[in-house]
Rosetta silent file (secondary structure, phi, psi, omega in degrees, C-alpha in Angstrom):
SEQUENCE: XXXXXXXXXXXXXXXXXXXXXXXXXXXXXXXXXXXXXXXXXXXXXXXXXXXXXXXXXXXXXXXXXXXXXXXXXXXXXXXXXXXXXXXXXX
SCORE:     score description
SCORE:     0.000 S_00000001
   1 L     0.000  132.671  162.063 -123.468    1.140  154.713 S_00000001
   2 L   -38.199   81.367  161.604 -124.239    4.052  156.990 S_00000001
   3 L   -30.053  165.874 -130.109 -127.158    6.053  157.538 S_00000001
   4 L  -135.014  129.149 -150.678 -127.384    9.126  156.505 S_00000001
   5 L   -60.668  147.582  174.685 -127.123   12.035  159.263 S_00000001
   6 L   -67.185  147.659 -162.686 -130.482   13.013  160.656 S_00000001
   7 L   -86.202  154.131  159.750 -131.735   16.595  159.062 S_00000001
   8 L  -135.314   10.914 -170.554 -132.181   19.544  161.759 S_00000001
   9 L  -169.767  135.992  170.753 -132.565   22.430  159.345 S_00000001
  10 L  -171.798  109.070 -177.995 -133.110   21.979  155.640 S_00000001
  11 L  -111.885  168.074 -167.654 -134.162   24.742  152.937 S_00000001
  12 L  -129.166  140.797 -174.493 -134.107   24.701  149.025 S_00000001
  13 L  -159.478  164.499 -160.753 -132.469   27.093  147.382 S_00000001
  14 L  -129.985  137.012 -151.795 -131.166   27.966  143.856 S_00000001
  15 L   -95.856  109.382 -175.744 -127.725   28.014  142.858 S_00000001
  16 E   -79.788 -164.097  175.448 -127.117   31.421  141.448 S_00000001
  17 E   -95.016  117.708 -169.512 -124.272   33.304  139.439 S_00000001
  18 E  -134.534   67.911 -173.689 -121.145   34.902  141.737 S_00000001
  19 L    91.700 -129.910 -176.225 -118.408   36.429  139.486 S_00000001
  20 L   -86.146  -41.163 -126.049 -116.932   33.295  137.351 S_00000001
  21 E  -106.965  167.968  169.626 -117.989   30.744  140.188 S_00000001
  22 E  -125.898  155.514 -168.788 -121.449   29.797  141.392 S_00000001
  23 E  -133.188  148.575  163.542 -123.034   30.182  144.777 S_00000001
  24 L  -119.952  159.837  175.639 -125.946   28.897  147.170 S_00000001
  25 L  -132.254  127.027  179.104 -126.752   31.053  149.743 S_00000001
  26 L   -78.411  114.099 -167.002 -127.227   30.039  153.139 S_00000001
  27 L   -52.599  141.270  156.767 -130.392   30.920  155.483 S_00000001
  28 H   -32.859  -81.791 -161.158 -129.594   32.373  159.218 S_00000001
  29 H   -36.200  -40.050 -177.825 -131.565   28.993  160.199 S_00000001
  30 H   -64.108  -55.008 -159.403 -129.109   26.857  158.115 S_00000001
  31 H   -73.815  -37.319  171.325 -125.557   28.575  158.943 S_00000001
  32 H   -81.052  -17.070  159.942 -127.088   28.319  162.678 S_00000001
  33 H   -57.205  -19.664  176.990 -127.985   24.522  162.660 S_00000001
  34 L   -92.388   -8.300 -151.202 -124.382   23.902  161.044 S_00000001
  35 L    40.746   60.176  168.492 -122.343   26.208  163.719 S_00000001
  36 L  -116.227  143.426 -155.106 -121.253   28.032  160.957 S_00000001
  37 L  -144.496  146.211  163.841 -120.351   31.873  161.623 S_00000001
  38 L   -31.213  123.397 -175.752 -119.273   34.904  159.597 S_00000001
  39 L    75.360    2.995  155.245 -115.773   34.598  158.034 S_00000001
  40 L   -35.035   89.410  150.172 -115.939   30.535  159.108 S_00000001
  41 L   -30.299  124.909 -142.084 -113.410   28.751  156.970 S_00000001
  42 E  -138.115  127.284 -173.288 -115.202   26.049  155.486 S_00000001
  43 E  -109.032  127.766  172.182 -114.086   22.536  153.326 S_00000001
  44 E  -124.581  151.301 -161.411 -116.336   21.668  150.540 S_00000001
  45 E  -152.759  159.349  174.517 -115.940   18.082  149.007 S_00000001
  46 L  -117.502  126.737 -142.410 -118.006   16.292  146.440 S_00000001
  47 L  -132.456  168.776  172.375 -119.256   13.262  147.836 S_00000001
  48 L   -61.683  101.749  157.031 -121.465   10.554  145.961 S_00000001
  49 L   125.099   20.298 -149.020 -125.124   12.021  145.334 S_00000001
  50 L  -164.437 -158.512  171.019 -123.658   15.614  146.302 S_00000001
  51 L  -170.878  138.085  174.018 -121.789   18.253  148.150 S_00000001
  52 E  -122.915  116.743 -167.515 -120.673   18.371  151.266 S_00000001
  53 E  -118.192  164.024  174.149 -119.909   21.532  153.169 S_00000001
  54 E  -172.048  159.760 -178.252 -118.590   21.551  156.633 S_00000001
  55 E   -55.352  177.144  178.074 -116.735   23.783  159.105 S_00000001
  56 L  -142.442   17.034 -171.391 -112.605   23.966  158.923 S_00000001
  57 L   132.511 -167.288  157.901 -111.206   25.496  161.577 S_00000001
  58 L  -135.503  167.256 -119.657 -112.450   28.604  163.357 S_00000001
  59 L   -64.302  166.837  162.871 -114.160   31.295  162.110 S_00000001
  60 L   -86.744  139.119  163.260 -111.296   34.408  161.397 S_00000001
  61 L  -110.751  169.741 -134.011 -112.282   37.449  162.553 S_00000001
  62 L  -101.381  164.321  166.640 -113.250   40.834  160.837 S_00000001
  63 H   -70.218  -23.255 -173.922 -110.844   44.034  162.241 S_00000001
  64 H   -84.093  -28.472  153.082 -114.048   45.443  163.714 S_00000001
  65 H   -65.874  -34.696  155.558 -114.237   42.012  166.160 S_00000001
  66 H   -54.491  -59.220  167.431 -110.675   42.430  166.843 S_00000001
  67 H   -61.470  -36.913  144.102 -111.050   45.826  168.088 S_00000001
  68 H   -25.706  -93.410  178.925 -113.693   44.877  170.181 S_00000001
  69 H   -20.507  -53.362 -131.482 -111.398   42.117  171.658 S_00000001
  70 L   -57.590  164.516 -168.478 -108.892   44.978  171.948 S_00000001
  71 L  -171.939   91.007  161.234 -108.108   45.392  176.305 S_00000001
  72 H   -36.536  -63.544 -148.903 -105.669   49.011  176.440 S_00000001
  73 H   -53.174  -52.793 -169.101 -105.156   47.392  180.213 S_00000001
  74 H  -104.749   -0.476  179.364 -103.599   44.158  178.741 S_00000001
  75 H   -98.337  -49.151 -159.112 -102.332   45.097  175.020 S_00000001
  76 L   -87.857  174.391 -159.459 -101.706   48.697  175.218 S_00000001
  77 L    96.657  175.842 -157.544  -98.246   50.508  176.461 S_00000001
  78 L   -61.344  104.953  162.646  -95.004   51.076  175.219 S_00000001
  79 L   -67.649   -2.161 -157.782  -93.852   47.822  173.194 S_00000001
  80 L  -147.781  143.953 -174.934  -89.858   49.466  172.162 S_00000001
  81 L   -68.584  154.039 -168.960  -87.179   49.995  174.562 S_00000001
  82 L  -121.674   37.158  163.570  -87.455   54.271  175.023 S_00000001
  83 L  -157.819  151.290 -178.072  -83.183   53.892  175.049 S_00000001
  84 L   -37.954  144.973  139.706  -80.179   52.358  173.164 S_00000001
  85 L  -154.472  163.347 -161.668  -79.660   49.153  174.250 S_00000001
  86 L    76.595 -119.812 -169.411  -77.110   46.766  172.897 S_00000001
  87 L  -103.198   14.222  168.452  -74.574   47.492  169.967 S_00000001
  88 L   -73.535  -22.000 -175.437  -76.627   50.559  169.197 S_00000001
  89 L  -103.850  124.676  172.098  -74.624   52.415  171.687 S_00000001
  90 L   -70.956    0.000    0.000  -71.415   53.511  170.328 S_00000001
């Protein structure tokens, strides 16, 4: 049998009402001791004595980080041909 991961952040909290579903909500200190980040995809499993949450993948980002990201210099300019080309021209 294993041991059981060493804690580096650990708060108590009460599992509230969210729509049909129920929620905990997770402290800054928690989501940053996890690497877990706004919009993080996330796997939750039910383990013996538990729950287990853990990253998935990485996080997706919001449209307003994406526009950020955005670089005119290497994204922007004309994407479509600005003339017939192929079997367009009759």
């Amino acid at each position: 049998m294993s041991a059981p991961p060493s804690t580096t952040a650990s708060a108590e909290q009460v599992v509230q009402q969210w729509g049909n579903g129920l929620a905990v909500r997770l402290t800054a200190k928690i989501a940053k001791a996890a690497h877990l980040a706004l919009g993080q995809p996330v796997m939750v499993e039910v383990v013996e004595g538990g729950v287990l949450l853990r990253p998935a993948g990485k996080p997706r980002l919001t449209l307003e980080q994406k526009i950020k990201l955005f670089d005119p210099a290497k994204h922007g300019g004309e994407v479509m041909a600005d003339a017939p080309v192929g079997r367009e021209i009759f």
